[in-house]
OpenMM code with the backbone's topology and positions (N, CA, C; nanometers):
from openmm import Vec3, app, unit

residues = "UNK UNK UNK UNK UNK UNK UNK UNK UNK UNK UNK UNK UNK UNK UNK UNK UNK UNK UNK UNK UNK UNK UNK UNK UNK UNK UNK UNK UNK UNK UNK UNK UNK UNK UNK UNK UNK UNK UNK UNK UNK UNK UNK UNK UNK UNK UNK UNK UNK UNK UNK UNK UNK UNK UNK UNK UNK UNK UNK UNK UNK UNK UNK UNK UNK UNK UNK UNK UNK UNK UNK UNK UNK UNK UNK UNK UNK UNK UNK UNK UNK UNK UNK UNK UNK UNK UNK UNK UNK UNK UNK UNK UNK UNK UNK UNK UNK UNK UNK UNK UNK UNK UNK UNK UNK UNK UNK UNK UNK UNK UNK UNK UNK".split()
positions = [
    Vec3(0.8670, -0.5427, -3.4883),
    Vec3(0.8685, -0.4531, -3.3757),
    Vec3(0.7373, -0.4538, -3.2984),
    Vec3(0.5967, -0.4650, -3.3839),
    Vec3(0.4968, -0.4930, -3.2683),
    Vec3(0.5254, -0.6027, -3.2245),
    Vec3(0.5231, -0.7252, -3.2358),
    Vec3(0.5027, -0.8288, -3.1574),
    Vec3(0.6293, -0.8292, -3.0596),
    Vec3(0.7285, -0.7195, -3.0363),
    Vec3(0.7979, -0.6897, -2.9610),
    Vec3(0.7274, -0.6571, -2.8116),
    Vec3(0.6500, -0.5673, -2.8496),
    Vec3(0.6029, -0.4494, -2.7800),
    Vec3(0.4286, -0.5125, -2.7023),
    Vec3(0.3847, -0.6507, -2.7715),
    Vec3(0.3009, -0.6920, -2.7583),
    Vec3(0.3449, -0.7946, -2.6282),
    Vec3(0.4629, -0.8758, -2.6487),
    Vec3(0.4938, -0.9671, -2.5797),
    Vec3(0.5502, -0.8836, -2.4516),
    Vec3(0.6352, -0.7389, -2.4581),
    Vec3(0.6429, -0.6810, -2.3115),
    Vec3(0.5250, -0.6594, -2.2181),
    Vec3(0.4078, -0.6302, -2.2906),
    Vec3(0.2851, -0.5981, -2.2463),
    Vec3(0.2024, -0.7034, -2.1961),
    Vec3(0.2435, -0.8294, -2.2779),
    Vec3(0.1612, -0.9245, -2.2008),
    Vec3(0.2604, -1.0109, -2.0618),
    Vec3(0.4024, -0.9885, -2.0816),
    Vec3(0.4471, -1.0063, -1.9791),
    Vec3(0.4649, -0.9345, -1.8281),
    Vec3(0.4089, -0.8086, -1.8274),
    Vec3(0.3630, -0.6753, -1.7303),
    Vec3(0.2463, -0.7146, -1.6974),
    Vec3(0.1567, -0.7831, -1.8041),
    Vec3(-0.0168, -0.8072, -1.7689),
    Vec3(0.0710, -0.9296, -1.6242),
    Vec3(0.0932, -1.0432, -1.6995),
    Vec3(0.1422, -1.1777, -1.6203),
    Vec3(0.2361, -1.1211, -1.4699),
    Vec3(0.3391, -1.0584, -1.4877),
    Vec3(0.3669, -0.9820, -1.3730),
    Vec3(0.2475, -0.8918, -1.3029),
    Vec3(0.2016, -0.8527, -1.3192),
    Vec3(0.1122, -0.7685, -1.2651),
    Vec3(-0.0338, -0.8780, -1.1820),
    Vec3(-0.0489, -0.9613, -1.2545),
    Vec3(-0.1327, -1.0936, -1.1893),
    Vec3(-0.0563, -1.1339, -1.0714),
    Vec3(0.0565, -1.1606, -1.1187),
    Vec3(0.1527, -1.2908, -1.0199),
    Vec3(0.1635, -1.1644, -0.9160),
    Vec3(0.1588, -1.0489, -0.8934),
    Vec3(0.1812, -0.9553, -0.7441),
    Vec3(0.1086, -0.9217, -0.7066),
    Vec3(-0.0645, -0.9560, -0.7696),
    Vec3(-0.2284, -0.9270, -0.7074),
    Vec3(-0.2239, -1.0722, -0.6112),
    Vec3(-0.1879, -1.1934, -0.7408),
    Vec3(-0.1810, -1.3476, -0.6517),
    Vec3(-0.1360, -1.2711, -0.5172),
    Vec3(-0.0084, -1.2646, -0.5125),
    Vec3(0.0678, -1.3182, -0.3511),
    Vec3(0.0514, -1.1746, -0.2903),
    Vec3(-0.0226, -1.0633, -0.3097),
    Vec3(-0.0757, -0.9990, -0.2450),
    Vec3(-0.1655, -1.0480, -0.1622),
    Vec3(-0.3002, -1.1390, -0.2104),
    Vec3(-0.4058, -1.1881, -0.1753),
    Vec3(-0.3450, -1.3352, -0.1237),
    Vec3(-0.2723, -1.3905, -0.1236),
    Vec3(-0.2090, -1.4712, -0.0526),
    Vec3(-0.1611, -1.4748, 0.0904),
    Vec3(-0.0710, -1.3573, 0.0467),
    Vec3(-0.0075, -1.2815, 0.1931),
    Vec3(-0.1017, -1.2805, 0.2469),
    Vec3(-0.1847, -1.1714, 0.2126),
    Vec3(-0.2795, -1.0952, 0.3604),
    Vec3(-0.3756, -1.2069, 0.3733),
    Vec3(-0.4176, -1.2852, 0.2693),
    Vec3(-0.5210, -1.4221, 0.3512),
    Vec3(-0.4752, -1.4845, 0.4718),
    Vec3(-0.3149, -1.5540, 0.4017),
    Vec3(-0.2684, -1.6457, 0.5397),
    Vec3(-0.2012, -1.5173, 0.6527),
    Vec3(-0.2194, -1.4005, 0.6480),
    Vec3(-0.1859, -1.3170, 0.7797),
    Vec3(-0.3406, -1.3027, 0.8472),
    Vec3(-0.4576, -1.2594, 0.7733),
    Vec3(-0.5488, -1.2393, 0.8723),
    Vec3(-0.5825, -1.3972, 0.8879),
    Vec3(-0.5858, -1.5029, 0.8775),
    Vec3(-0.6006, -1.6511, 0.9269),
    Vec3(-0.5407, -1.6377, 1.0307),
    Vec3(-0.4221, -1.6285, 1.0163),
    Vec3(-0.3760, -1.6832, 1.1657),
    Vec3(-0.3523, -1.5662, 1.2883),
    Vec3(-0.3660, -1.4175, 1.2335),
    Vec3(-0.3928, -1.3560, 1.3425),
    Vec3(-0.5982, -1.3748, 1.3829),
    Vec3(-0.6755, -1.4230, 1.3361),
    Vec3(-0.7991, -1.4560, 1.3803),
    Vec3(-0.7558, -1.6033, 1.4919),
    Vec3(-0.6587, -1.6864, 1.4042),
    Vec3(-0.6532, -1.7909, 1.4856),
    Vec3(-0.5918, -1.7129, 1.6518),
    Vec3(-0.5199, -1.6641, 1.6406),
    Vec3(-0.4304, -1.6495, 1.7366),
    Vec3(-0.4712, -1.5134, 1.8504),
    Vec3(-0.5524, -1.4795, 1.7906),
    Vec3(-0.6172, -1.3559, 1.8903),
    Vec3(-0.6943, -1.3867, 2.0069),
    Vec3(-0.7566, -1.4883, 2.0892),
    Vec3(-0.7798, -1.5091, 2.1539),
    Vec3(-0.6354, -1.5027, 2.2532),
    Vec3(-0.5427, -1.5570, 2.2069),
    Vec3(-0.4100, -1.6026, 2.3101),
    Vec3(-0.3520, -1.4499, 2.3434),
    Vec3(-0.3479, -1.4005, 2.2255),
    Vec3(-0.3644, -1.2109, 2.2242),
    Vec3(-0.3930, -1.1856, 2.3343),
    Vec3(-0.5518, -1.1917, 2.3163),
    Vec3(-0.6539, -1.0998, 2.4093),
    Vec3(-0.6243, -1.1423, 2.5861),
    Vec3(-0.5557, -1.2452, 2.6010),
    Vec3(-0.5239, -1.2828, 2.7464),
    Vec3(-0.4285, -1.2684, 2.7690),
    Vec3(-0.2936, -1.2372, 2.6756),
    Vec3(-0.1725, -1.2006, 2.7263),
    Vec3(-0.1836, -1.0491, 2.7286),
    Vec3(-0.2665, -1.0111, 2.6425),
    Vec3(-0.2647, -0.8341, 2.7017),
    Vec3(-0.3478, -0.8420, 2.8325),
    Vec3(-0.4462, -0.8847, 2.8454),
    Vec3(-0.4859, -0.8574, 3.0015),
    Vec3(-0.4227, -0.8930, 3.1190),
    Vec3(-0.3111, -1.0157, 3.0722),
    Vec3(-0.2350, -1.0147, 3.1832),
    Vec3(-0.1139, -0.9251, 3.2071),
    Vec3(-0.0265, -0.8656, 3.0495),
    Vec3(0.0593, -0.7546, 3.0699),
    Vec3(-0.0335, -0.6478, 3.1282),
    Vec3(-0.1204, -0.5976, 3.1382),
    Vec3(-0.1760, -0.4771, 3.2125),
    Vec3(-0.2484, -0.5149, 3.3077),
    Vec3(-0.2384, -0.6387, 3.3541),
    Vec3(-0.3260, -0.6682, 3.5297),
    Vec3(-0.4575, -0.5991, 3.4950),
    Vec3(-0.5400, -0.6382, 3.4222),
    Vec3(-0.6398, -0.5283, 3.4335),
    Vec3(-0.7854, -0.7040, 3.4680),
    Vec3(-0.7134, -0.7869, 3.5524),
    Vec3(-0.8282, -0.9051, 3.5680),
    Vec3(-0.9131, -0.8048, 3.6965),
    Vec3(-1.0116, -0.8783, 3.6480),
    Vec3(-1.1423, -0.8363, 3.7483),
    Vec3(-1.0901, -0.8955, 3.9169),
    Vec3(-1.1629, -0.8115, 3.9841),
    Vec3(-1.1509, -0.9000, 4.1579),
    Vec3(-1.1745, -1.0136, 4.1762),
    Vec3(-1.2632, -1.0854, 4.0951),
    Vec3(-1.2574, -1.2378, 4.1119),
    Vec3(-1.1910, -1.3313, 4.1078),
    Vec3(-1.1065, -1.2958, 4.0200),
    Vec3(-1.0126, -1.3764, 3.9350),
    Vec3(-0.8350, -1.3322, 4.0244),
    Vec3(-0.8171, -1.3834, 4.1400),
    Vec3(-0.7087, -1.3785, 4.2092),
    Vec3(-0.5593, -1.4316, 4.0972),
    Vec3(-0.4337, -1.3957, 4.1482),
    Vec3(-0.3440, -1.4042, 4.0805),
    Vec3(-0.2608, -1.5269, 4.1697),
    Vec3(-0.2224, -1.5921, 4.1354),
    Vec3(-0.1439, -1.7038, 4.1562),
    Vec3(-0.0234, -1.6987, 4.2154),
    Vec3(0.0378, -1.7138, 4.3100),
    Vec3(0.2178, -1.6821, 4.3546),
    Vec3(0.2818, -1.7453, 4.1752),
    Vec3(0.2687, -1.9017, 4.1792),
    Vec3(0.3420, -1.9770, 4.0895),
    Vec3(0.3016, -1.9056, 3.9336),
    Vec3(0.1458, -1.8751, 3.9132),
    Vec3(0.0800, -1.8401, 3.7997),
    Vec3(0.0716, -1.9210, 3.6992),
    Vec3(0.0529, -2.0400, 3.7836),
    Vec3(-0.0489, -2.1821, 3.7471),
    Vec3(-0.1641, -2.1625, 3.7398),
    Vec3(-0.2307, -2.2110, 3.5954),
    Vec3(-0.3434, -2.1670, 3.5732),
    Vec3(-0.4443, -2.0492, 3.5986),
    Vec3(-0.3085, -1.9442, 3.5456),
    Vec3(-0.4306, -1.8024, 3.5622),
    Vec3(-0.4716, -1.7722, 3.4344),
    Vec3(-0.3904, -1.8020, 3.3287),
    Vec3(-0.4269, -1.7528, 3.1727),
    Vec3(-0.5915, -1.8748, 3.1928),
    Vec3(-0.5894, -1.9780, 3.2034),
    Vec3(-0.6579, -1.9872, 3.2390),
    Vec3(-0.8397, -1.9829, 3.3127),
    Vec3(-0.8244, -1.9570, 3.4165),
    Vec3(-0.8627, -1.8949, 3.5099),
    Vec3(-0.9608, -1.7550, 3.3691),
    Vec3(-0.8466, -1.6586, 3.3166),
    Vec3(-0.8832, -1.5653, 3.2611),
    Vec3(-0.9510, -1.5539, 3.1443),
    Vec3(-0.9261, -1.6696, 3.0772),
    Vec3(-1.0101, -1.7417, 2.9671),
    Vec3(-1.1610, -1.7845, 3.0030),
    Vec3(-1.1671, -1.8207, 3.1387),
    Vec3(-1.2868, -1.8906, 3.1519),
    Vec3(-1.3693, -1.7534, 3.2016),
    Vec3(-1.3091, -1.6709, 3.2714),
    Vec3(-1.3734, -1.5649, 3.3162),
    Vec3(-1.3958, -1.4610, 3.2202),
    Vec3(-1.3303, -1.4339, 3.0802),
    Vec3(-1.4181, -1.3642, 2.9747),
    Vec3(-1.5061, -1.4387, 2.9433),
    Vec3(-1.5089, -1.5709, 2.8855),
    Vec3(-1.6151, -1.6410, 2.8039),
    Vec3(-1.7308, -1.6252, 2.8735),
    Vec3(-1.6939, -1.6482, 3.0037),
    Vec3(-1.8411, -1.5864, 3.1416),
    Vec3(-1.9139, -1.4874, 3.1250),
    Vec3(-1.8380, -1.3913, 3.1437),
    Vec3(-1.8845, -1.2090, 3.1700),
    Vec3(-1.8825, -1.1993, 3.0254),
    Vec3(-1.8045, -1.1667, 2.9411),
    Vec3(-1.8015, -1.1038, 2.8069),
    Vec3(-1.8725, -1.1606, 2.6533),
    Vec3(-1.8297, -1.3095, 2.7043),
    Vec3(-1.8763, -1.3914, 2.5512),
    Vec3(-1.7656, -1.4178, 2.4879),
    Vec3(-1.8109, -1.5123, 2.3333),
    Vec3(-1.6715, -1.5063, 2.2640),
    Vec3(-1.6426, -1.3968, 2.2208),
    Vec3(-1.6994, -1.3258, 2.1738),
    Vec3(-1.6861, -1.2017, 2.0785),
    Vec3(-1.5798, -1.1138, 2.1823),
    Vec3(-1.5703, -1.1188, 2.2807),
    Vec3(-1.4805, -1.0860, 2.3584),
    Vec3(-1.3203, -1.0589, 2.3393),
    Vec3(-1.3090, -1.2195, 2.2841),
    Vec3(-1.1409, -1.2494, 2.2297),
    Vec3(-1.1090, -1.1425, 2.1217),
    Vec3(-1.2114, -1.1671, 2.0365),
    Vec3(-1.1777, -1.0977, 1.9053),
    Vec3(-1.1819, -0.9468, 1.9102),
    Vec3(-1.2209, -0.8894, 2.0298),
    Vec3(-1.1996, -0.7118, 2.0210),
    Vec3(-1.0803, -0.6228, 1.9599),
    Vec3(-1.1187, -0.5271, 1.8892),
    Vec3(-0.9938, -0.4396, 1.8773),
    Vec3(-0.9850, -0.5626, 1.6749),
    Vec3(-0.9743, -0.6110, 1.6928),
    Vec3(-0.9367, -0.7733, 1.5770),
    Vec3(-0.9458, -0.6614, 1.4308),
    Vec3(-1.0380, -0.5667, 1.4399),
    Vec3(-1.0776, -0.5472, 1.2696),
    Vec3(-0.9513, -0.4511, 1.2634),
    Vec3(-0.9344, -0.3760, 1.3456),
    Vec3(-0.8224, -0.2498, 1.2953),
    Vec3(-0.6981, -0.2886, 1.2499),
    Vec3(-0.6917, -0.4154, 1.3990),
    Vec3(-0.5588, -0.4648, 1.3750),
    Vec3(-0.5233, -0.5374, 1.2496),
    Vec3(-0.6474, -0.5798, 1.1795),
    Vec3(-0.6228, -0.6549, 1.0385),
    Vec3(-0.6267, -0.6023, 0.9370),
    Vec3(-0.6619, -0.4803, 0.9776),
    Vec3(-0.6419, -0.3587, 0.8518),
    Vec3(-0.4822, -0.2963, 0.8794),
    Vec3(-0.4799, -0.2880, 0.9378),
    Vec3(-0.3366, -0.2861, 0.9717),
    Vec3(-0.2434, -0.3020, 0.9691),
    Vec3(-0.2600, -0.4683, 0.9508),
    Vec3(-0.1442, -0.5725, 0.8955),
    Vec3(-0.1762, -0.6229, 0.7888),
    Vec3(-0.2962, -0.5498, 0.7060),
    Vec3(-0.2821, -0.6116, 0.5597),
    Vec3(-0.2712, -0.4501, 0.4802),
    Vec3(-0.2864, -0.3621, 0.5627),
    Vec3(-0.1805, -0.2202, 0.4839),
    Vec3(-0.0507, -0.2563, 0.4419),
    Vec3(0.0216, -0.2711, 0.5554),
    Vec3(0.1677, -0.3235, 0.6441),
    Vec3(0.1991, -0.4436, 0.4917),
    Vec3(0.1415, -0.5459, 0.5210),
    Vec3(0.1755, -0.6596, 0.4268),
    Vec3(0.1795, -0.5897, 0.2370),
    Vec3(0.0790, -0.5077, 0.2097),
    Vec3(0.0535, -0.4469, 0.0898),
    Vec3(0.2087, -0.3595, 0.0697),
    Vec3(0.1957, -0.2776, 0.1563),
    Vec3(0.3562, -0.1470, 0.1348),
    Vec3(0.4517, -0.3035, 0.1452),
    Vec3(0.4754, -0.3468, 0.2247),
    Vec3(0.6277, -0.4392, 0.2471),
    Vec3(0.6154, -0.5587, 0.0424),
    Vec3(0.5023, -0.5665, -0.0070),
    Vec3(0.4836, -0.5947, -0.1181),
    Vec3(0.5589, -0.5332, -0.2103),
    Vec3(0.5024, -0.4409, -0.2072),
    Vec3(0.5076, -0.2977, -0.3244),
    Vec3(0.6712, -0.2879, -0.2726),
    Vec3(0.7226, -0.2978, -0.1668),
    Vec3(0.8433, -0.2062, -0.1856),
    Vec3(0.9335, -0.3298, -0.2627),
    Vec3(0.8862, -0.4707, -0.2164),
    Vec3(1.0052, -0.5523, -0.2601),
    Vec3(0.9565, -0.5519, -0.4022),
    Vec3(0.8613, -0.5471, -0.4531),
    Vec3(0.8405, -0.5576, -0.6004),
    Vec3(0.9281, -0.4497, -0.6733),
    Vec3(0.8869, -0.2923, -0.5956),
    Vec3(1.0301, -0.2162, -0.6834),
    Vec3(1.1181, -0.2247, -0.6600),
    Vec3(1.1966, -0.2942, -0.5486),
    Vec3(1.3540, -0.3387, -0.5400),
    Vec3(1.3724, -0.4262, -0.6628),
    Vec3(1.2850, -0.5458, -0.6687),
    Vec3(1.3013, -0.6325, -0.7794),
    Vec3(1.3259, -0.5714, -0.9124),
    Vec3(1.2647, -0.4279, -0.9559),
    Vec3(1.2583, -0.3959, -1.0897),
    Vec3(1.3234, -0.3294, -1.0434),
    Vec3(1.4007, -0.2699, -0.9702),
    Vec3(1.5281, -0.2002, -1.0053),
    Vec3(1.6481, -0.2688, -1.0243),
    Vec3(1.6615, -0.3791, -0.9495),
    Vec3(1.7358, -0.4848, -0.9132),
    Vec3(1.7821, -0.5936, -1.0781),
    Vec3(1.6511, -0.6175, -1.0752),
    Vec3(1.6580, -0.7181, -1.1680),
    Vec3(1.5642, -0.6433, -1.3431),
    Vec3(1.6083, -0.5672, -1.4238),
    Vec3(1.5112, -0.4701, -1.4718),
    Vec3(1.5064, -0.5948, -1.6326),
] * unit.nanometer
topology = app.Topology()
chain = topology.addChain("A")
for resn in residues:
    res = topology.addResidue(resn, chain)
    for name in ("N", "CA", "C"):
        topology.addAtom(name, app.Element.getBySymbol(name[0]), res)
């Protein structure tokens, strides 16, 4: 009966590893590619809210304004520019990624016990 009770315990240890792994998995490859991808972010929100400076005219066709709007932060703002707002949002989506974890892990142990 111990080595019953020994082998559940070390299989909870091994489960309990394998859902820290793809915890730290998940949220690695989510904040990667929202770092990759936040620049493209940061110019499609300035163009959903028109909020470009007077310099930077708007296009009838809107050929080369993303563009245009790229070159005109890196100008005025810098890179650090793209990445604004970047830390919350990655706390955010690695909360988000943690709960959507946790919930499928207790579906699984209810599911599969």
């Amino acid at each position: 009966m111990p080595s019953n009770s020994k082998d559940a315990s070390h299989v909870a240890e091994a489960d309990r590893r394998r859902f820290f792994a793809a915890v730290f998995a998940h949220g690695s490859a989510r904040i990667l590619s929202k770092a990759a991808s936040a620049p493209l972010e940061r110019i499609k929100i300035c163009l959903q809210v028109a909020s470009l400076p007077p310099a930077v005219p708007l296009t009838a066709s809107g050929s080369g304004c993303a563009k245009t709007l790229f070159i005109d932060i890196l100008a005025h703002q810098g890179t650090n520019a793209f990445w604004r707002g970047f830390g919350a949002h990655v706390m955010g989506t690695g909360l988000g990624g943690v709960a959507r974890l946790s919930v499928l892990r207790t579906t699984q142990m209810w599911a599969m016990p």
